[in-house]
C-alpha positions in Angstrom: 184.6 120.2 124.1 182.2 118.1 122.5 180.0 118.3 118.9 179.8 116.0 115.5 182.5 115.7 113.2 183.5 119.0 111.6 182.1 121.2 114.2 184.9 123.0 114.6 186.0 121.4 118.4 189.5 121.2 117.3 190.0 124.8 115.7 188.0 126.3 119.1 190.6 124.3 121.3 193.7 125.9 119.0 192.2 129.6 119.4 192.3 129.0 123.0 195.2 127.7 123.2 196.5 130.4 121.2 195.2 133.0 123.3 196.6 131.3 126.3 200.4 131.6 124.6 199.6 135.3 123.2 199.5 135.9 127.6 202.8 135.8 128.1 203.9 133.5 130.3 204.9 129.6 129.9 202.1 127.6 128.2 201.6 124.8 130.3 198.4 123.2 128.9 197.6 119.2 128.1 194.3 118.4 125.3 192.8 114.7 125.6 191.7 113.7 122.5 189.2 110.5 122.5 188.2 111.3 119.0 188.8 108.6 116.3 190.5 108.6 113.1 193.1 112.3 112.0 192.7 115.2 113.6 195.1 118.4 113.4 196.1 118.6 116.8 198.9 116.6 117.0 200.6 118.7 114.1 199.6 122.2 115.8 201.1 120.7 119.4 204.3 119.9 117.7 204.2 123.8 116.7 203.7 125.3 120.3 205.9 124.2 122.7 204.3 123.5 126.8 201.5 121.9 125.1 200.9 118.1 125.2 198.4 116.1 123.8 197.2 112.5 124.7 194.8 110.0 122.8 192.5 108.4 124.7 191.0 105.0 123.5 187.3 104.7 123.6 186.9 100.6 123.3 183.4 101.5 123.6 181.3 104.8 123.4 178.7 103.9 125.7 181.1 102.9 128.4 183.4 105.6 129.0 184.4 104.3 132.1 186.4 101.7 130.4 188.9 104.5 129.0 189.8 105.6 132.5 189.7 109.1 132.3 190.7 110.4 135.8 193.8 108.1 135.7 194.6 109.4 132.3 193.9 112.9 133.0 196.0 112.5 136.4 199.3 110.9 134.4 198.6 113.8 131.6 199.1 117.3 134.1 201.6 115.1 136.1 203.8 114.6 133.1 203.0 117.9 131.6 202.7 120.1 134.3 199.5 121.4 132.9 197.4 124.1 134.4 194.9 124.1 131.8 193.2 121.1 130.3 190.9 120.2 127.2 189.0 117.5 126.2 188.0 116.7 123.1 185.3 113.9 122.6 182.2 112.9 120.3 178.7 113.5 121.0 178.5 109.4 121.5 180.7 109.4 124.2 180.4 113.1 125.6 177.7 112.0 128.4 179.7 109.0 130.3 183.1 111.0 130.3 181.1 114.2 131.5 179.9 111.5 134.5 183.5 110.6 134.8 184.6 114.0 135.6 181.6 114.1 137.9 182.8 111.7 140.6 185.7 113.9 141.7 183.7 116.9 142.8 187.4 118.6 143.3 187.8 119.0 139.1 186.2 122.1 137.8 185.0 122.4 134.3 182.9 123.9 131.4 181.3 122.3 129.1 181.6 123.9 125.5 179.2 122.0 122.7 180.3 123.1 119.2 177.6 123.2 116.6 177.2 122.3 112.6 174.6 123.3 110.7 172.4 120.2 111.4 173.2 120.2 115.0 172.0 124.2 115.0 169.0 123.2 113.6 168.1 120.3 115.7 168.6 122.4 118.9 165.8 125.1 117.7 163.3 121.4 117.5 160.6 121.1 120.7 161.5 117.2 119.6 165.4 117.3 119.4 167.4 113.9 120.2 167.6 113.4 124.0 171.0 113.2 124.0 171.4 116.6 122.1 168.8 118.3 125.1 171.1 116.6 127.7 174.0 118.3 126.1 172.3 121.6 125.7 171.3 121.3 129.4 175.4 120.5 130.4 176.8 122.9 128.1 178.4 126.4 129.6 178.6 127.7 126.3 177.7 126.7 122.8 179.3 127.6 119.9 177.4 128.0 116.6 178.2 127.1 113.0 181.5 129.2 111.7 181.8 131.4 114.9 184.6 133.7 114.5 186.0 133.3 118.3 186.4 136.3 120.2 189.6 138.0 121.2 191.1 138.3 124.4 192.3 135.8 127.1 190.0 132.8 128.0 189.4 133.7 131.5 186.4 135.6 133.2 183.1 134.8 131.9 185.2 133.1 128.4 184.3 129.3 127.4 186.9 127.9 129.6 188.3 127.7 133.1 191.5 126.9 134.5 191.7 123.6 136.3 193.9 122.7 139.3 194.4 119.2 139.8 196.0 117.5 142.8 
C-alpha cells in the first residue's frame, strides 16, 4: 500500500481488514507500518483482536534495504501467525521495499497505490514524475481520491491476496 500522506492507505488497509473479520473465521493478519510520524492503526489494532501491527524504521528512504524487510516480515507472521499481510509505506521509500520483496520470488503480492487529488492529476500528465509512472507501472490496483471501497471479501480479482510465508 503505498500513496502521499492523506491518501487514504491507512483507512483502505482497515476496510480490508474489516472485511477479512466480517468472514468469519479467526483474523490472523499482521500490517507493517514504515510510515513516519501518527497514524490510526495502532488504535484500530488494539480494537480487533488477531491483528498485529509492527513499525518499521526507515533510517533512510532511498535505502530500504537498511530496514530489513524480509527479516521483519519473517519475525512479524512468525509471532503473529499471520496469513495475510499489509504494508504500509510512502511513495519515497515504496520502490526499494517493493525490490525487497522482489528477491524472494516465493512472496506473492499486489501492489495497491492510493491516490489524492494531486497525485490523480499528475497520473493523467504524458510528463508525470518517474517515480509516480514506476508506481503506476507496479500497481495491481489504484485507488482514486475518496473511493468508497467495495463490499465483499478481499479475495478473487479484489486489491489484495493472501500470502503464505515459510
Amino acid at each position: 500500500m503505498v500513496g502521499p500522506r492523506g491518501a487514504g492507505k491507512t483507512r483502505w488497509i482497515q476496510h480490508q481488514v474489516r472485511q477479512l473479520a466480517a468472514g468469519g473465521s479467526d483474523l490472523r493478519a499482521a500490517v507493517i507500518l514504515a510510515e513516519d510520524g501518527h497514524t490510526r492503526m495502532e488504535r484500530f489494532a488494539h480494537d480487533h483482536p488477531g491483528l498485529a501491527v509492527r513499525r518499521l524504521l526507515l533510517p533512510c528512504p532511498c535505502c530500504p534495504a537498511l530496514a530489513q524487510l524480509p527479516m521483519t516480515v519473517r519475525e512479524l507472521v512468525a509471532s503473529s501467525g499471520a496469513g495475510w499481510l499489509f504494508v504500509e509505506t510512502p511513495a519515497t521509500a515504496a520502490s526499494g521495499l517493493l525490490a525487497e520483496f522482489d528477491r524472494d520470488p516465493a512472496w506473492p503480492r499486489r501492489v495497491v497505490l492510493c491516490l489524492d487529488a494531486k497525485w490523480a492529476r499528475l497520473c493523467e500528465r504524458p510528463d508525470r514524475p518517474f517515480f509516480l509512472s514506476a508506481l503506476l507501472d507496479r500497481a495491481d490496483a489504484v485507488v482514486p481520491p475518496g473511493d468508497a471501497f467495495p463490499a465483499g471479501r478481499p479475495d478473487g480479482h479484489s486489491t489484495i491476496a493472501q500470502i503464505a510465508l515459510s
